[in-house]
Phi, psi and omega in degrees: 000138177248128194256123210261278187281174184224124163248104178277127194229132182269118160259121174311168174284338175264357166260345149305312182283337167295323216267349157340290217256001166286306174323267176346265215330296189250065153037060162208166187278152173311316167314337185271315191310316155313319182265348180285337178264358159292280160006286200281342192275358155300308168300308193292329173295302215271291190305331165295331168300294172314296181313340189258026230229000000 
């Protein structure tokens, strides 16, 4: 996947600090997790759009 954009996201602190220690739990950076779970809540938007369409 090639990566285009940059996005700054303002987070209360304790859904930083969960997604912090999500990241830790699977040895990945916070920047991968944010793009993997953008990703799939994308896929899932796109797979609802069809379905409804």
């Amino acid at each position: 996947m090639k990566l285009k954009g940059r996005v700054t996201a303002y987070l209360p602190e304790e859904i930083q600090a969960a997604l912090e220690k999500w990241a830790e739990e699977e040895s990945r950076s916070l920047s991968s997790l944010a793009t993997y779970l953008l990703t799939q809540a994308v896929k899932e938007h796109q797979q609802k759009e069809k379905s409804s369409t």
